[in-house]
C-alpha positions in Angstrom: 2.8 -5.5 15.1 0.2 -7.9 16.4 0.4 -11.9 16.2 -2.3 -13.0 13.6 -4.3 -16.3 14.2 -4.5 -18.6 11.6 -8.0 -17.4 10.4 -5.5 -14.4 9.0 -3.1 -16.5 7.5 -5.4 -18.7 5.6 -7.3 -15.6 4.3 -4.1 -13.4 3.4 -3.1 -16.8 1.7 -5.7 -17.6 -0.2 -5.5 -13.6 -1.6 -2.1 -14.0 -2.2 -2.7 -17.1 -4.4 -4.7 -15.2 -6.9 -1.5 -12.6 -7.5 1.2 -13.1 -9.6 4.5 -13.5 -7.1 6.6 -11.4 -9.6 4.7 -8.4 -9.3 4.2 -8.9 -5.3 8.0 -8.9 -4.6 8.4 -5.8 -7.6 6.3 -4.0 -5.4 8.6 -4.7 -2.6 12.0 -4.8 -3.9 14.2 -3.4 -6.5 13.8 -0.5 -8.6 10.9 0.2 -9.0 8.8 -0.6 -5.1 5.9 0.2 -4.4 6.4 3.4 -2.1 9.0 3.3 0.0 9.3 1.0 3.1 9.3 2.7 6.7 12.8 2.0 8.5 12.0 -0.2 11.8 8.1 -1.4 10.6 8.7 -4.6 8.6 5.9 -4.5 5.5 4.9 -1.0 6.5 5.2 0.8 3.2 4.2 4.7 2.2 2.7 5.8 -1.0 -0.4 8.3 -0.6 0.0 7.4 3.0 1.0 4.4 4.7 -0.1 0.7 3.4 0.7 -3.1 3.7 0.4 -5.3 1.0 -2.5 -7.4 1.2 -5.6 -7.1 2.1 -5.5 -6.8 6.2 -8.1 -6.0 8.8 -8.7 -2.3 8.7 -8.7 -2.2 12.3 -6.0 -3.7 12.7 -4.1 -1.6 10.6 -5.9 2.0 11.9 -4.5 0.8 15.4 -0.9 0.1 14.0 -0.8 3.4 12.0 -1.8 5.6 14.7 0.6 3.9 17.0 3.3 5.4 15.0 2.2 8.2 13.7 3.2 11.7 16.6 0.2 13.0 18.6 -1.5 16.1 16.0 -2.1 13.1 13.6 -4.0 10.1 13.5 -5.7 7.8 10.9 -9.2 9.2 9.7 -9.6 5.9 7.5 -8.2 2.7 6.1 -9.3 0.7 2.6 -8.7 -1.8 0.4 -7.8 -1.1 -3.0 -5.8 -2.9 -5.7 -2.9 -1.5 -7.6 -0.7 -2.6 -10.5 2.2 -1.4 -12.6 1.3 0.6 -15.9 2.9 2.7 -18.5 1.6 6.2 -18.6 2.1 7.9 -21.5 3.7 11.8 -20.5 2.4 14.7 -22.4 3.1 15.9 -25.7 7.5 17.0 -25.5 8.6 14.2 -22.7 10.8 11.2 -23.7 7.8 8.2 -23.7 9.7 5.2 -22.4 7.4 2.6 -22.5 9.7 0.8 -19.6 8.8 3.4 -17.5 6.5 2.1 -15.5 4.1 4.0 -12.5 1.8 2.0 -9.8 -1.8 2.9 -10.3 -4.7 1.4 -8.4 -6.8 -0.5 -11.1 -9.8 -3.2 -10.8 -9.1 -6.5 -8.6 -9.1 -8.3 -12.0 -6.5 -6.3 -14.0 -3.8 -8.0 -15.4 -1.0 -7.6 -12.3 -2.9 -6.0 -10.0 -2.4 -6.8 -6.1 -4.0 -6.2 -3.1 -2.8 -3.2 -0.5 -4.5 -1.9 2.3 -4.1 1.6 2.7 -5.2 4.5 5.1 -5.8 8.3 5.3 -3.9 10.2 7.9 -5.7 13.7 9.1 -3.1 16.5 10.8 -4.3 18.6 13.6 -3.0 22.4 13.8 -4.1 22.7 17.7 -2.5 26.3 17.2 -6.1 27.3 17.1 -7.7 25.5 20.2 
C-alpha cells in the first residue's frame, strides 16, 4: 500500500466525520462485515469485487488492485458508491427476520450509509490469442 500525504488524511477524515462510527466498524467487524477482508491486505475487502472503505483516489486503488490480482485479470474500473445495512424482505414462504440484515448501496444521504470505493475486475481467456 502507498504512504498517503496529509491532503488524503484530511479528506478521508472529513468523509469519515459525516458517518456514523457504529456502522463503519459493523462493516468491518463481527457478524455481519461488509464482504469479507483479503488475508495479508489490511482494509482490502471483497464484495462484488474488491473495495476499501472510504472514499479513495480511484487511481490509487486501480494500481493497488491490479497489483494483486494474477496476470489474465486486471481492473477495468474503480467508483465511489455508498452502501448501508437494510432489511430485505424474502419472498412470499421464507422466515422474514427483520434482524436479518443485507448491505445495499443506497444514496450518500441515507440513514447509515458509508462511503466504499470499489472496482470492476475484467478476466482474460488468452486461450483464444
Amino acid at each position: 500500500m502507498t504512504d498517503h500525504d496529509h491532503h488524503y488524511i484530511a479528506d478521508l477524515a472529513a468523509q469519515l466525520a459525516n458517518v456514523d462510527a457504529n456502522e463503519i466498524n459493523a462493516a468491518q467487524a463481527g457478524d455481519n462485515q461488509l464482504g469479507h477482508p483479503i488475508p495479508k491486505h489490511p482494509g482490502l475487502r471483497t464484495w462484488h469485487g474488491p473495495l476499501r472503505i472510504g472514499h479513495i483516489d480511484q487511481n490509487l486503488f486501480v494500481l493497488e488492485v491490479n497489483a494483486l490480482l494474477p496476470d489474465d485479470r486486471h481492473v477495468t474500473a474503480a467508483f465511489h458508491h455508498w452502501v448501508r445495512r437494510e432489511h430485505l424482505t424474502p419472498p412470499p414462504g421464507y422466515d422474514d427476520d427483520p434482524t436479518d440484515l443485507q448491505w445495499v448501496y443506497c444514496a450518500a444521504d441515507a440513514p447509515g450509509a458509508i462511503p466504499i470505493t470499489n472496482c470492476v475486475i475484467e478476466v482474460h481467456d488468452d486461450a483464444d490469442d
